[in-house]
C-alpha positions as semicolon CSV with decimal commas, in nm:
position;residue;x (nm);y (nm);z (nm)
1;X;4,554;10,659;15,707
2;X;4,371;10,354;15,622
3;X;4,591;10,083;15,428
4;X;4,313;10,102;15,195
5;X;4,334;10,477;15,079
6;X;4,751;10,407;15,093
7;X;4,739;10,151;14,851
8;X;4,524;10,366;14,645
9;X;4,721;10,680;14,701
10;X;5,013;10,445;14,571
11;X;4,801;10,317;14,235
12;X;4,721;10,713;14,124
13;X;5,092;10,799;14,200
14;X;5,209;10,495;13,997
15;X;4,959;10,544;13,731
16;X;5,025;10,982;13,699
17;X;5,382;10,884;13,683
18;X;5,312;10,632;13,397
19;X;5,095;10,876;13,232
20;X;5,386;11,141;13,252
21;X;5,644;10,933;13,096
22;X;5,377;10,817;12,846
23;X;5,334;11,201;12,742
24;X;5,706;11,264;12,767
25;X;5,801;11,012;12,531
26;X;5,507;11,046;12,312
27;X;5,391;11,346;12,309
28;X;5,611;11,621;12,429
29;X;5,909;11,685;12,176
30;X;5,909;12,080;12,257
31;X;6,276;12,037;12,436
32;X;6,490;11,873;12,121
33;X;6,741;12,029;11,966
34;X;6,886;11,950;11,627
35;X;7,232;11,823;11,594
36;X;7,365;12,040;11,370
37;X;7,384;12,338;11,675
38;X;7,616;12,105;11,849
39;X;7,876;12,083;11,556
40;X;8,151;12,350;11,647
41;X;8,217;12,623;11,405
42;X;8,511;12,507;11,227
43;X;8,385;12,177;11,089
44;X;8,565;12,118;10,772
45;X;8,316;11,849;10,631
46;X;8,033;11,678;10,778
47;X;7,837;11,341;10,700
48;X;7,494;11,333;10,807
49;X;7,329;10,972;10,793
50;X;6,939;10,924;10,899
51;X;7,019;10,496;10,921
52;X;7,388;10,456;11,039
53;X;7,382;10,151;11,164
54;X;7,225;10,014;10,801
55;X;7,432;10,228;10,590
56;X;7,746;10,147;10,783
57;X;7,679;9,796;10,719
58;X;7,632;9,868;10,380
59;X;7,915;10,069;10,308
60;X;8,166;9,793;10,547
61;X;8,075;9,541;10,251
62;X;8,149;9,761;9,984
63;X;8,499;9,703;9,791
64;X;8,589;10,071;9,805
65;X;8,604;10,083;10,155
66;X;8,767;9,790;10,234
67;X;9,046;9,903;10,008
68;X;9,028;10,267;10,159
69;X;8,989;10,124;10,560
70;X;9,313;10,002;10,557
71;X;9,481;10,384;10,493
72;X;9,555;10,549;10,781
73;X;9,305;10,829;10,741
74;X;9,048;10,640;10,696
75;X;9,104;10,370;10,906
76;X;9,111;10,629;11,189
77;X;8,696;10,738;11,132
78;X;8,613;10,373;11,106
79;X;8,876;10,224;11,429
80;X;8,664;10,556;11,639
81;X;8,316;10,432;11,532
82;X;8,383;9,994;11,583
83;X;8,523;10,153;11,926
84;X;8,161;10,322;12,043
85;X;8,050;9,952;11,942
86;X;8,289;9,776;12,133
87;X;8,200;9,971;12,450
88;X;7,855;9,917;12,440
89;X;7,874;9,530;12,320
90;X;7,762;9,385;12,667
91;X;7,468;9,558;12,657
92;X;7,338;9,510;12,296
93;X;6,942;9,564;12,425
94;X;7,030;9,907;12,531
95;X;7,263;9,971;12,202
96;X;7,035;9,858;11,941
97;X;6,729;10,114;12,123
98;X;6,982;10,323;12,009
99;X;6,926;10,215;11,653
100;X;6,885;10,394;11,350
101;X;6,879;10,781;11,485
102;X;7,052;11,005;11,329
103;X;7,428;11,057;11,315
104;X;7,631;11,357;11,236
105;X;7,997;11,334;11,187
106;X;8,229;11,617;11,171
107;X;8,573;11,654;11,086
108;X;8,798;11,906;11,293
109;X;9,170;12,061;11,299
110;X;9,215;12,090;11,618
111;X;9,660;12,188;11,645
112;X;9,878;12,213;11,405
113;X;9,921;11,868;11,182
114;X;9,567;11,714;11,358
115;X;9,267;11,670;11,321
116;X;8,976;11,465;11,523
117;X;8,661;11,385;11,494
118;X;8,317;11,440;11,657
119;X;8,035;11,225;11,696
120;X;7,631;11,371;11,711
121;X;7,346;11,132;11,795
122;X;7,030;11,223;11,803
123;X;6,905;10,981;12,084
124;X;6,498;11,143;12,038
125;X;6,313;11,027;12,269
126;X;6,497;10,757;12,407
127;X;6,712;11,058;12,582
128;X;6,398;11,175;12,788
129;X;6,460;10,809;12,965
130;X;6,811;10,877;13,068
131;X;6,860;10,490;13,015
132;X;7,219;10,520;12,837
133;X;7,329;10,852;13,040
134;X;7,261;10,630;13,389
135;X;7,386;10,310;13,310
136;X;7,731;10,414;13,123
137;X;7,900;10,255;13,392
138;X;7,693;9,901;13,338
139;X;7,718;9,916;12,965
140;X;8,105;9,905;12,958
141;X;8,326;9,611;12,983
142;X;8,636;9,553;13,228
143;X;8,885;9,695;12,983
144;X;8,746;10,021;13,052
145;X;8,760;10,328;13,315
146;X;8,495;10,553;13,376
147;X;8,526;10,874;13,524
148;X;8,292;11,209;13,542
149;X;8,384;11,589;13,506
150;X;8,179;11,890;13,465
151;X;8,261;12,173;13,202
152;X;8,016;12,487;13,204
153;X;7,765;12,302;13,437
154;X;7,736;12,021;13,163
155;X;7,840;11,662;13,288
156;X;8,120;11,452;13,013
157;X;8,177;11,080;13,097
158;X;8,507;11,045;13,056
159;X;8,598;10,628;12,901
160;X;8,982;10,531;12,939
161;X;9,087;10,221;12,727
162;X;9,315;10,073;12,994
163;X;9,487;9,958;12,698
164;X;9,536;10,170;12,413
165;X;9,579;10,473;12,691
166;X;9,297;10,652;12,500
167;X;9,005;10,832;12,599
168;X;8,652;10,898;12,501
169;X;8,463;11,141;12,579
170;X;8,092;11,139;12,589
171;X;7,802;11,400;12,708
172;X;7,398;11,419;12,682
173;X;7,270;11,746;12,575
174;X;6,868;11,737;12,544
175;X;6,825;11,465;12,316
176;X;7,189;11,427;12,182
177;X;7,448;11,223;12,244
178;X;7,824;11,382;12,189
179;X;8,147;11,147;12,156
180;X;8,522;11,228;12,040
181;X;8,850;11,112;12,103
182;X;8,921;11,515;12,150
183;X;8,809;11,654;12,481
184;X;8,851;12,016;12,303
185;X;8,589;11,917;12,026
186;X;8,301;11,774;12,344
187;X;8,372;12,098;12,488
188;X;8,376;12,327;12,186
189;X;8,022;12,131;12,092
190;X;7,877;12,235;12,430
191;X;7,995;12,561;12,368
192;X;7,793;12,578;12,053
193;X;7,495;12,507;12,239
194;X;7,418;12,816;12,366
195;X;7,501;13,012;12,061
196;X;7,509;12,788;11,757
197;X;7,710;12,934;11,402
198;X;7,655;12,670;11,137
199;X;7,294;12,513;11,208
200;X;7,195;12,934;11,184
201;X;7,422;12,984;10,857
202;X;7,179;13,099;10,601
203;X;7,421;12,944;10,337
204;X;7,385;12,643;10,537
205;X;7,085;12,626;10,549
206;X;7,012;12,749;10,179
207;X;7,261;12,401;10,111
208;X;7,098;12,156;10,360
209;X;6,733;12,238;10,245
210;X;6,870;12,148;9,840
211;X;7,054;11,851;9,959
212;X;6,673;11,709;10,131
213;X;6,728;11,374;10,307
214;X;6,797;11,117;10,020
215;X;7,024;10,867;9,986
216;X;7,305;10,661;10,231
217;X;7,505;10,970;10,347
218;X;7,472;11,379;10,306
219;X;7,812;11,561;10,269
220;X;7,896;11,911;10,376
221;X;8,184;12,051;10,310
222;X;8,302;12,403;10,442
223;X;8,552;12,627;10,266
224;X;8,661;12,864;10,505
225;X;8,846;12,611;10,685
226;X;9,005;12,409;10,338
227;X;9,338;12,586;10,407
228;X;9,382;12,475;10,785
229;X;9,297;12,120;10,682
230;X;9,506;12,101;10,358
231;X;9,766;12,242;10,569
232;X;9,719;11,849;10,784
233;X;9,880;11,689;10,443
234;X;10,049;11,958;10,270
235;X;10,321;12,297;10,333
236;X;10,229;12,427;10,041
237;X;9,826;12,431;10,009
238;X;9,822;12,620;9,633
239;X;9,663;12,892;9,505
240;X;9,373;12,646;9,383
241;X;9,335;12,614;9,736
242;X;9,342;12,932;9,856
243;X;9,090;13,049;9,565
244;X;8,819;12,796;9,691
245;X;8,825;12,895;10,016
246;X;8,830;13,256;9,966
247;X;8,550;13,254;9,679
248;X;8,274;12,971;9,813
249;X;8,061;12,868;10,153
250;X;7,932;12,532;10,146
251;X;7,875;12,225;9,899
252;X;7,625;12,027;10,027
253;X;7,573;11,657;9,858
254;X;7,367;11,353;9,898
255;X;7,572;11,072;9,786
256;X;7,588;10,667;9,699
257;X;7,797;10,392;9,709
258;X;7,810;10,187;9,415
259;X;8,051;9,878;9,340
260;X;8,316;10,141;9,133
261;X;8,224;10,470;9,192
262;X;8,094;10,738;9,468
263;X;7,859;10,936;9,369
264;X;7,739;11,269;9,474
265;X;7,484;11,523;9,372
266;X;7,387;11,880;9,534
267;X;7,498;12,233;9,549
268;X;7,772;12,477;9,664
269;X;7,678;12,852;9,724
270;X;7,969;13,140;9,692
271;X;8,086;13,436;9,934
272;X;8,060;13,765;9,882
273;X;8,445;13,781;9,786
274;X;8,403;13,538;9,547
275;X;8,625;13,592;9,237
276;X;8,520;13,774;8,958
277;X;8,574;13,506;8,757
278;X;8,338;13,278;8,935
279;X;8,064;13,525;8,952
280;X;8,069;13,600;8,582
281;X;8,018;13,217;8,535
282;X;7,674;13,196;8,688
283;X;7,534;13,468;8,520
284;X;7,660;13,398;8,155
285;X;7,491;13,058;8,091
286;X;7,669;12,721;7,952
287;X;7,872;12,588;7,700
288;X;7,923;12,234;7,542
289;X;8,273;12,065;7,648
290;X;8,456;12,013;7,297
291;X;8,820;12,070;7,403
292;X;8,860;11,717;7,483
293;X;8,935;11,675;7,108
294;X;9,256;11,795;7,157
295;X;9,332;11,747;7,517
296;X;9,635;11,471;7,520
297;X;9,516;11,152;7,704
298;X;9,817;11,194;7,938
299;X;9,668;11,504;8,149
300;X;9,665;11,509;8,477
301;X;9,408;11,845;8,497
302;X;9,156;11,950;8,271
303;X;8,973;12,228;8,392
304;X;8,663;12,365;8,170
305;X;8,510;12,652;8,156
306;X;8,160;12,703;7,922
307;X;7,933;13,003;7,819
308;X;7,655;13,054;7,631
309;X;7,912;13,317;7,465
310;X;8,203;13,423;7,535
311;X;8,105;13,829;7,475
312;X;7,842;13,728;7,701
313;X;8,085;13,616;7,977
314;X;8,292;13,881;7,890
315;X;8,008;14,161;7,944
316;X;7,937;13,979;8,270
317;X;8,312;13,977;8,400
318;X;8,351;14,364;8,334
319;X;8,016;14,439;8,461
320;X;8,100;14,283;8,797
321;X;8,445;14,446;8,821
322;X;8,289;14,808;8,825
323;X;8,141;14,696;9,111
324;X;8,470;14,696;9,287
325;X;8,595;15,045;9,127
326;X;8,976;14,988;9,226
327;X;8,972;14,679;9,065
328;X;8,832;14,794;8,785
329;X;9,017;15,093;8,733
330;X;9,336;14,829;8,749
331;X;9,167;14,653;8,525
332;X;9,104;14,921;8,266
333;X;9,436;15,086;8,295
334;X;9,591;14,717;8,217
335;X;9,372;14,647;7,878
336;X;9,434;15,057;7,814
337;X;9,757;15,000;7,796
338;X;9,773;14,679;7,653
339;X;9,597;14,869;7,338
340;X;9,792;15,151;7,310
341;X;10,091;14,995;7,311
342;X;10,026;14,768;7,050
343;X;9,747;14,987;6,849
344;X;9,504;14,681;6,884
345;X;9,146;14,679;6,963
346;X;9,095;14,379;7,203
347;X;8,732;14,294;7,175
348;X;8,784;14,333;6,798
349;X;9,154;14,116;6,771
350;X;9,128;13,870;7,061
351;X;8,765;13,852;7,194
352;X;8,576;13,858;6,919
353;X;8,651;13,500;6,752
354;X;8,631;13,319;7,053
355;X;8,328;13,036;7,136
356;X;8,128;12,894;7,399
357;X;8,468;12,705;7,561
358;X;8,783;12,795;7,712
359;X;9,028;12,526;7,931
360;X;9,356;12,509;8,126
361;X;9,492;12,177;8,116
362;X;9,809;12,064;8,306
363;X;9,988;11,708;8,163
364;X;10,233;11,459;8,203
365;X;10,487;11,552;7,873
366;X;10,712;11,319;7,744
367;X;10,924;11,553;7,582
368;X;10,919;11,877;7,844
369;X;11,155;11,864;8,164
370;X;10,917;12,155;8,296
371;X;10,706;12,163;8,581
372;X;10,494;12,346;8,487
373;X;10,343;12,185;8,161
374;X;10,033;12,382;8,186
375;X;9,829;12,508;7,841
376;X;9,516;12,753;7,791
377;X;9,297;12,620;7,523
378;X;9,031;12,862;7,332
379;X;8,770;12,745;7,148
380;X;8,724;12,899;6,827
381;X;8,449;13,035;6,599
382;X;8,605;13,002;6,281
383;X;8,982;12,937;6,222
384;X;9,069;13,195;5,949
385;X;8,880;13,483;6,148
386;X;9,099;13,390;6,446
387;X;9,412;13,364;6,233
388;X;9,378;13,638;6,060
389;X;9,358;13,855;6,396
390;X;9,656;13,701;6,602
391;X;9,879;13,755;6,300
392;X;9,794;14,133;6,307
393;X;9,878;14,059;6,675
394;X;10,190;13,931;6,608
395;X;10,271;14,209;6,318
396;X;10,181;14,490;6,634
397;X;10,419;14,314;6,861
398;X;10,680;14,234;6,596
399;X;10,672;14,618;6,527
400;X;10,686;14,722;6,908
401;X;10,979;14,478;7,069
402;X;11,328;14,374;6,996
403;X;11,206;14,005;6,983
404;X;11,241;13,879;6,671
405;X;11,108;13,493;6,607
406;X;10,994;13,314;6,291
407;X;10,763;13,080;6,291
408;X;10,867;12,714;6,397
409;X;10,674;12,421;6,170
410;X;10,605;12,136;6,406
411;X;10,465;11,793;6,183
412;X;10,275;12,055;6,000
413;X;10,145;12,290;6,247
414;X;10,301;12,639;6,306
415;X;10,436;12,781;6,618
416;X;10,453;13,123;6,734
417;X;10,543;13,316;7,001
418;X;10,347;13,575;7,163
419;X;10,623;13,786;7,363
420;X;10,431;14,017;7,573
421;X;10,382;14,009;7,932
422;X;10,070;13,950;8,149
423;X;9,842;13,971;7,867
424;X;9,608;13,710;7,977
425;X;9,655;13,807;8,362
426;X;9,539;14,108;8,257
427;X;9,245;14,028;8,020
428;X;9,105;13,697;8,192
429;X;9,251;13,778;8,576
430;X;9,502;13,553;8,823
431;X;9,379;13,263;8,720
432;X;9,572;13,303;8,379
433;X;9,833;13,477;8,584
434;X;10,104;13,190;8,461
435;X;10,068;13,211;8,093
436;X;10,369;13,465;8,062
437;X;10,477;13,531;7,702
438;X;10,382;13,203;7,584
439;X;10,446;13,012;7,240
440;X;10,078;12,925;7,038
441;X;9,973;12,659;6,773
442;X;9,658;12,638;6,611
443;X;9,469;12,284;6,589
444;X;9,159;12,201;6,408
445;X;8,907;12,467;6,616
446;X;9,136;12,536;6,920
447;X;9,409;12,822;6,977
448;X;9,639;12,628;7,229
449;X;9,882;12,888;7,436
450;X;10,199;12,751;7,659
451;X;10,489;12,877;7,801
452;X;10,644;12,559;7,691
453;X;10,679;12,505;7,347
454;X;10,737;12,147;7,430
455;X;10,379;12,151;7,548
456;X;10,276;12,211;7,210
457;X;10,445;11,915;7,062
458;X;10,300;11,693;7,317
459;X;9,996;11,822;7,233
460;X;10,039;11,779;6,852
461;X;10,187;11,447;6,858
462;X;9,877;11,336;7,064
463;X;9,652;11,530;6,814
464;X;9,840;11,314;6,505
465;X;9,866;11,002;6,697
466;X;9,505;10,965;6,836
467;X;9,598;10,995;7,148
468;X;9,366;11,241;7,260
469;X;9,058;11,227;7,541
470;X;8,818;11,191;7,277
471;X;8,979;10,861;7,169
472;X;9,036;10,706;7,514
473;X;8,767;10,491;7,625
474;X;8,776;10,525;7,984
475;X;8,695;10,913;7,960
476;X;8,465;10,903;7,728
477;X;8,301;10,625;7,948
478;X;8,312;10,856;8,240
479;X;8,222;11,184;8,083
480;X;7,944;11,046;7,983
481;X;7,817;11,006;8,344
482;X;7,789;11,443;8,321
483;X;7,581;11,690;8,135
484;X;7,808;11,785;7,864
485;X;7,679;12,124;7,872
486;X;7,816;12,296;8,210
487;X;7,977;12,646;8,346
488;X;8,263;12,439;8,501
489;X;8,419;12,070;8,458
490;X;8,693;11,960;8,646
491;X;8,839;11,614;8,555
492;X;9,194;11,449;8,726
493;X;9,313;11,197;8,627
494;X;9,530;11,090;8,898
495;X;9,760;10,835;8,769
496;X;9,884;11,115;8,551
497;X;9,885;11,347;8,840
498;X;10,071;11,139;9,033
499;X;10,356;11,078;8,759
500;X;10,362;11,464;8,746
501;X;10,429;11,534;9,127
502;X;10,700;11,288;9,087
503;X;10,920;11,396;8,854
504;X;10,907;11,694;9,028
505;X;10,899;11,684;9,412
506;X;11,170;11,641;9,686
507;X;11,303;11,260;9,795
508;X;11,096;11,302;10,101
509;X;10,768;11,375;9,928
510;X;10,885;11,096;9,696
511;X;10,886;10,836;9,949
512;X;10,507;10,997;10,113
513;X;10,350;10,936;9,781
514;X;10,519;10,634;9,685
515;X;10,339;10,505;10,064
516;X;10,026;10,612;9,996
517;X;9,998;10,563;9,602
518;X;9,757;10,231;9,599
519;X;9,498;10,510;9,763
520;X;9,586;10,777;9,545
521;X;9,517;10,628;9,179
522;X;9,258;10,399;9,275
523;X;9,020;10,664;9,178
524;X;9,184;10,701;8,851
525;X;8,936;10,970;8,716
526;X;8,757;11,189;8,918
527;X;8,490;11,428;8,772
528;X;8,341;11,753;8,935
529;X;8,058;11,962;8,730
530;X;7,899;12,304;8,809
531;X;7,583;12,418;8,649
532;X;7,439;12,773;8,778
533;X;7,135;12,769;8,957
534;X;6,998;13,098;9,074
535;X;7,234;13,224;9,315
536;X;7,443;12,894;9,324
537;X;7,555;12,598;9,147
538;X;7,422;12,272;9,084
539;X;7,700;12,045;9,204
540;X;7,809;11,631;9,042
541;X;8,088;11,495;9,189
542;X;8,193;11,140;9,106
543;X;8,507;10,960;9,140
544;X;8,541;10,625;8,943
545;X;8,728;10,329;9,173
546;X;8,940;10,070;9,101
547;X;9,159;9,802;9,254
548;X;9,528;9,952;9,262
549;X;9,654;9,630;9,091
550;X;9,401;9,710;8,789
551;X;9,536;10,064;8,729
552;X;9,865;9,955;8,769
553;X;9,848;9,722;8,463
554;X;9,689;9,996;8,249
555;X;9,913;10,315;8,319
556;X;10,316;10,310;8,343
557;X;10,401;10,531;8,646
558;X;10,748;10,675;8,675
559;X;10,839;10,517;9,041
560;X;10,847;10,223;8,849
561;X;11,094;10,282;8,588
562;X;11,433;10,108;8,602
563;X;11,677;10,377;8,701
564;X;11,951;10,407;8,391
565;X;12,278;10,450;8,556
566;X;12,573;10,602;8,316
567;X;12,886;10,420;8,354
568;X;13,226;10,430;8,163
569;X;13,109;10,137;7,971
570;X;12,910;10,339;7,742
571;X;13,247;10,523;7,576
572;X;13,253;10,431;7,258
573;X;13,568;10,252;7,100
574;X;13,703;10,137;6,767
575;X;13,559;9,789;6,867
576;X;13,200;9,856;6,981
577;X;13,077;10,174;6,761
578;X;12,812;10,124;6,524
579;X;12,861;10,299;6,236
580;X;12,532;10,265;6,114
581;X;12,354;10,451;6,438
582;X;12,619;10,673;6,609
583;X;12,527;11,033;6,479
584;X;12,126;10,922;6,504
585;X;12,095;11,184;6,744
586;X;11,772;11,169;6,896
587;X;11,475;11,437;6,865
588;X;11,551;11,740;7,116
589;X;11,303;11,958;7,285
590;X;11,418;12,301;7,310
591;X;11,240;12,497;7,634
592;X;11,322;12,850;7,461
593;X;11,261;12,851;7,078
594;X;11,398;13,237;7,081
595;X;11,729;13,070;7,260
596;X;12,047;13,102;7,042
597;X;12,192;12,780;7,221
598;X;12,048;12,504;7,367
599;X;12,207;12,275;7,623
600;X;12,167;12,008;7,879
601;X;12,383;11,888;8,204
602;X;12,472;11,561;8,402
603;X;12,411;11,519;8,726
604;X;12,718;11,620;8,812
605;X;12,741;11,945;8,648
606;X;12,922;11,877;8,303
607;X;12,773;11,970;8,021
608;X;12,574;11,663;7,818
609;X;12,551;11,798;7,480
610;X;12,477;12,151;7,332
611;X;12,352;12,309;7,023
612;X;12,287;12,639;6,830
613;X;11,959;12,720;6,726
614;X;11,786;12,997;6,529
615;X;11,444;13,014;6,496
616;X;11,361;12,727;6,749
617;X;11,547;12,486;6,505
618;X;11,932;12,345;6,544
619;X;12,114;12,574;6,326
620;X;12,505;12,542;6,401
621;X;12,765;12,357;6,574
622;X;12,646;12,064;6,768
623;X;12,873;11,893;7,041
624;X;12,801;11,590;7,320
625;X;13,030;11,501;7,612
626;X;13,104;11,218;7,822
627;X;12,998;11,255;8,189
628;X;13,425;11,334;8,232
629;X;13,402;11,664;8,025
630;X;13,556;11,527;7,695
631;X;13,397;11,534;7,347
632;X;13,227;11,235;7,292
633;X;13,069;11,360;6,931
634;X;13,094;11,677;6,724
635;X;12,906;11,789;6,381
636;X;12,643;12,046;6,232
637;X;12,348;12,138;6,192
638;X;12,167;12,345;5,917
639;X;11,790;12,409;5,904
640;X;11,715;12,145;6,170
641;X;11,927;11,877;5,937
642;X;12,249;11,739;5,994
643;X;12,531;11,876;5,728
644;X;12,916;11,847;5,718
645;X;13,143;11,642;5,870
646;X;13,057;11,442;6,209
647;X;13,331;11,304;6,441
648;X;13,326;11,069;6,744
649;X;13,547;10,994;6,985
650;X;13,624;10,758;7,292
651;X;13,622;10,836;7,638
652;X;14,015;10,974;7,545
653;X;13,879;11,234;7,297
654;X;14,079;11,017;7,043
655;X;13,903;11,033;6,694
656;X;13,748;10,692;6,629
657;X;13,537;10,768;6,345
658;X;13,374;11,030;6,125
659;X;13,146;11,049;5,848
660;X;12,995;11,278;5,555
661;X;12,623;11,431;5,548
C-alpha cells in the first residue's frame, strides 16, 4: 500500500473516531440511567442536590452547620464528603470536570447500632470518556492504596487510607459514579441496578414530581425504615414512632438554608394502613389553631389537630372504620356500651359542642412529679352548651360508680373528675389511649382533660399569670412563619423537652443528653404543618436555630440546678426556729384528688410528710419528718386551712414550739 493511501487511511480512521466520540458525548444519551435506581431499598432519607459543589460551599459558611459539623453525626456526612475531595486533590482538572452534576445522598442502617452512607453521582457524559474510571490510580495521592474486585461482573475500586485503616469504595455504572465507606451499601446499589424499588415507587414518584427541582437541597424521607434508624439512637423508639411508620410513605421537601432557620416545603403521601385517624384528617378540611391561648409556655409538645367541623371529622372517622368491619364492629360495641351504661347519647352529650380544634399537649410542670404530664384540649362552641352536657355526664357516672368526688376550686376554676375508663380510647382511638379516667377544668373556650390534676394547675396558673403561648414572643414570632389554618401542627419546643426527659430518664441517658445538649436545643422551636392536598398532604417544616449559649441565657434547664443536699443541719432547735415562718407549709400538689391521704418519701425511704385529704383538699391530720423517721412538725387541717394546735420539734422529737390557728 502506497504511504500515500496509509496516511489517508490513518486521517478517516482518526477523523470517524473523532466523529464517534463527538456523537457519544453529544448526541447519544440513550444509555443513562438515573440515580435514584442505584439507591438501595432501605434508604431512610435522601438529599438530592443538582449544584453540590456550590451548595456545599454555601451551606460550609453557614452558622448552623458549623455549629452542627462538630457533632458526631454530622461531622461523619461532612469528614466522608472533604475525604472524596482529598483523594482527588492532585488532580483538580479532572475533579472540577466533575463539577456541578448531580449528587444523591442516602442514609442507610446497615447492623444493628450503624448506619453509613452512600454516595450517587451522576457523571453524564463525562462517564462515556472513562477519564475518572481509568486514571483512579493517577488521581490519588501516596497516602492511599488502590486495589480492584469484581462483584456480579461489576468492577469496585477499592481506596485504603493507609492511615485511618479505612476504605472507600467506588464503582461506575453507565453514567454514575457510586462511593461509601460500606462495601455492603456499593454492592446493595449494584444490586438495585437490575431491578430498582424506590426510583419505580409510585409514591415516590407521586413525591419527587411535587418536590420539582428548586432550591439548595431536596429531602426524602422514608417511613418504613424510621423504626430501624430510631432504633441507631434510641431502645425505646415510641409509639409516635411506630405510628409514622406504619401510617405514611414518603415526605419529599425542597429546602433552604437561611442564617437561623432551615426551611422546608413539600409533601408526604400515606399507606394504605394508615390510621384512621389520619385518613379522616384529609378528608374533613381545616381548622384555625386557637388552643395556644391556653397552652402553658413551658410545653415541650403541642400537637394540633383542625377541621372544618368536628361532626364533619367525626362522620369521616366512622365512615372509614366500616371500611375495616372488625374494627368497626369494636368500635361500635365500645361507644354501645359506653351509652348504655351511662344512658348518654354521645353525639348529643360529648360531640355535639365541640369546634374546629382539638390538641394533646405534653409540658414541663412545676408542680407535677409525673411523667407523664400530658393534657387533651377541646375547643369549644359555646361554654354553657358544653357545661351543661358534661355535668349530665358527671350526674350519669355519679349515679353508675362507687366514686364519689366533689368538685375541687382551683384560683377560681373548678375541677372534676371524669372516672370512667377508656372513654376517649374508645371514642377518638389509640392515640387518646392514655387519657384514663382523667380530672377536667374548663378555661375561657377550652375543655382541658388530664390524668394529672396537677396538670391542670399548671395550666391555670399559666392561664392567670400570662404565661401562655399566645403571650410569648418567640412563638408567636415563629407561628407566624405557618398558615394558621391546617389539619395538623406539630410544634417542640426542645428546651422544654429536654428538661422533661431529664427529670425522668436513667443516669446513663442523663449523661447522653447532657453530651449532646448544645445540639439538641439549638433549634429551640421546631414547627411541622400538614394541609390535605388530594390524596396527600402539603408538608412545612421549619426549625428555628440558635447559638447554644443564646438559649441557654433565656431558658433555665434542670442539669443546671444546684443539687440541694439535706443534712442534719436543717433540724430545727430552740435557737434557730423562726417563729414567724415554721408552720408556712408550702402549696402541695396532690396526684390523686379522690386519695384519702397524701404523702411523700426521702430518698431513703422514710416518709417526708403526709396528709389527709377529702375532696382533693387537706382535710385532717398533717405530719412532716426528718430524713431519721422522727416528727419534725405536727398540726391540722380543715377545708384546705390550717386549724388547731401546731407543734414542732428538733431532730430529738423534743417539743420546741407550738402555736394556735
Amino acid at each position: 500500500m502506497k504511504k500515500r493511501s496509509l496516511f489517508l487511511l490513518i486521517i478517516t480512521f482518526i477523523i470517524s473516531f473523532g466523529l464517534y466520540q463527538v456523537y457519544v458525548f453529544y448526541f447519544d444519551n440513550n444509555d443513562n440511567i438515573q440515580s435514584i435506581y442505584l439507591v438501595p431499598k432501605d434508604a431512610v432519607y435522601i438529599i438530592e442536590s443538582q449544584k453540590p459543589i456550590n451548595n456545599w460551599d454555601d451551606i460550609s459558611k453557614n452558622d448552623i452547620w458549623k455549629h452542627l459539623n462538630t457533632n458526631t453525626y454530622f461531622n461523619t456526612l461532612a469528614t466522608n464528603l472533604n475525604k472524596l475531595d482529598t483523594i482527588f486533590k492532585q488532580k483538580q482538572g479532572v475533579f472540577n470536570r466533575i463539577g456541578n452534576r448531580e449528587i444523591l445522598i442516602s442514609a442507610h442502617v446497615y447492623a444493628p447500632k450503624q448506619y453509613g452512607f452512600l454516595y450517587v453521582v451522576d457523571l453524564q457524559k463525562i462517564a462515556k470518556l472513562n477519564v475518572i474510571k481509568n486514571n483512579l490510580n493517577t488521581v490519588i495521592n501516596s497516602n492511599y492504596k488502590v486495589s480492584k474486585r469484581y462483584y456480579k461482573e461489576n468492577e469496585i475500586t477499592e481506596i485504603y487510607d493507609v492511615k485511618k485503616h479505612e476504605t472507600l469504595y467506588i464503582s461506575f455504572i453507565k453514567n454514575q459514579m457510586i462511593a461509601s465507606y460500606t462495601h455492603t451499601l456499593v454492592e446493595a446499589s449494584i444490586d438495585q441496578y437490575s431491578n430498582p424499588e424506590i426510583g419505580r415507587n409510585l409514591n415516590f414518584i407521586e413525591v419527587k414530581k411535587h418536590v420539582g427541582y428548586n432550591d439548595m437541597f431536596r429531602l426524602y424521607f422514608q417511613y418504613d425504615y424510621l423504626d430501624e434508624f430510631v432504633n441507631v439512637f434510641s431502645d425505646t423508639p415510641g409509639d409516635l414512632t411506630k405510628t409514622l411508620s406504619q401510617s405514611l410513605e414518603f415526605s419529599g421537601f425542597s429546602f433552604d438554608l437561611e442564617k437561623n432557620a432551615i426551611v422546608a416545603n413539600g409533601i408526604t403521601n400515606t399507606n394504605d394502613q394508615a390510621s384512621t385517624y389520619l385518613k379522616a384528617l384529609q378528608k374533613s378540611g381545616q381548622g384555625k389553631r386557637t388552643i395556644k391561648n391556653v397552652v402553658p409556655n413551658n410545653t415541650a409538645i403541642y400537637l394540633s389537630f383542625g377541621f372544618k367541623s368536628f361532626e364533619d371529622f367525626y362522620s369521616n372517622f366512622e365512615t372509614i372504620q366500616k371500611e375495616n368491619p372488625e374494627q368497626f364492629k369494636s368500635y361500635a360495641e365500645g361507644t354501645s356500651q359506653i351509652e348504655s351504661f351511662l344512658k348518654i347519647n354521645l353525639k348529643t352529650h360529648f360531640m355535639s359542642w365541640i369546634d374546629d380544634e382539638i390538641a394533646l399537649i405534653q409540658l414541663h410542670s412545676n408542680v407535677s412529679d409525673s411523667k407523664k404530664d400530658v393534657a387533651l384540649i377541646l375547643k369549644i362552641k359555646a361554654i354553657d352548651d358544653a357545661k351543661d352536657n358534661l355535668d349530665f355526664i358527671l350526674e350519669q357516672i355519679r349515679k353508675r360508680t362507687p366514686v364519689k368526688f366533689k368538685e375541687v376550686n382551683y384560683k377560681g376554676y373548678t375541677i372534676n373528675f371524669m372516672s370512667i375508663k377508656g372513654f376517649f380510647k374508645i371514642i377518638l382511638g389509640d392515640l387518646f389511649s392514655n387519657i384514663e379516667k382523667p380530672y377536667f377544668t374548663i378555661i375561657d373556650d377550652y375543655v382541658i382533660f388530664s390524668n394529672e390534676p396537677n396538670t391542670l394547675k399548671s395550666i391555670i396558673n399559666a392561664y392567670t399569670n400570662k404565661e401562655t403561648l399566645n403571650y410569648f414572643k418567640a412563638f408567636s414570632d415563629f407561628d407566624n412563619r405557618f398558615n394558621n389554618r391546617s389539619s395538623v401542627f406539630a410544634y417542640v419546643n426542645t428546651p422544654n423537652l429536654y428538661n422533661t426527659a431529664y427529670d425522668f430518664v436513667d443516669i446513663a441517658t442523663k449523661k447522653q443528653l447532657k453530651t449532646n445538649k448544645d445540639y439538641f436545643i439549638c433549634f429551640p422551636q421546631i414547627g411541622i404543618q400538614l394541609t390535605p392536598s388530594k390524596n396527600d398532604f402539603k408538608s412545612q417544616l421549619i426549625l428555628e436555630y440558635q447559638t447554644p449559649e443564646k438559649v441557654k441565657s433565656s431558658y433555665t434547664f434542670e442539669d443546671d440546678k444546684p443539687k440541694t443536699v439535706i443534712t442534719t443541719s436543717t433540724s430545727l432547735t430552740e435557737e434557730n426556729i423562726n417563729k414567724d415562718i415554721v408552720f408556712n407549709i408550702p402549696e402541695l400538689y396532690p396526684s390523686d384528688l379522690t386519695a384519702r391521704v397524701f404523702t411523700k418519701k426521702y430518698s431513703n425511704g422514710n416518709t417526708k410528710f403526709s396528709v389527709e385529704l377529702k375532696d382533693g383538699l387537706k382535710h385532717g391530720s398533717y405530719k412532716a419528718y426528718y430524713q431519721n423517721g422522727n416528727l419534725k412538725i405536727s398540726g391540722k387541717y380543715r377545708k384546705d386551712k390550717q386549724v388547731g394546735t401546731w407543734k414542732a420539734y428538733d431532730i430529738n422529737e423534743n417539743l420546741i414550739f407550738k402555736t394556735r390557728f
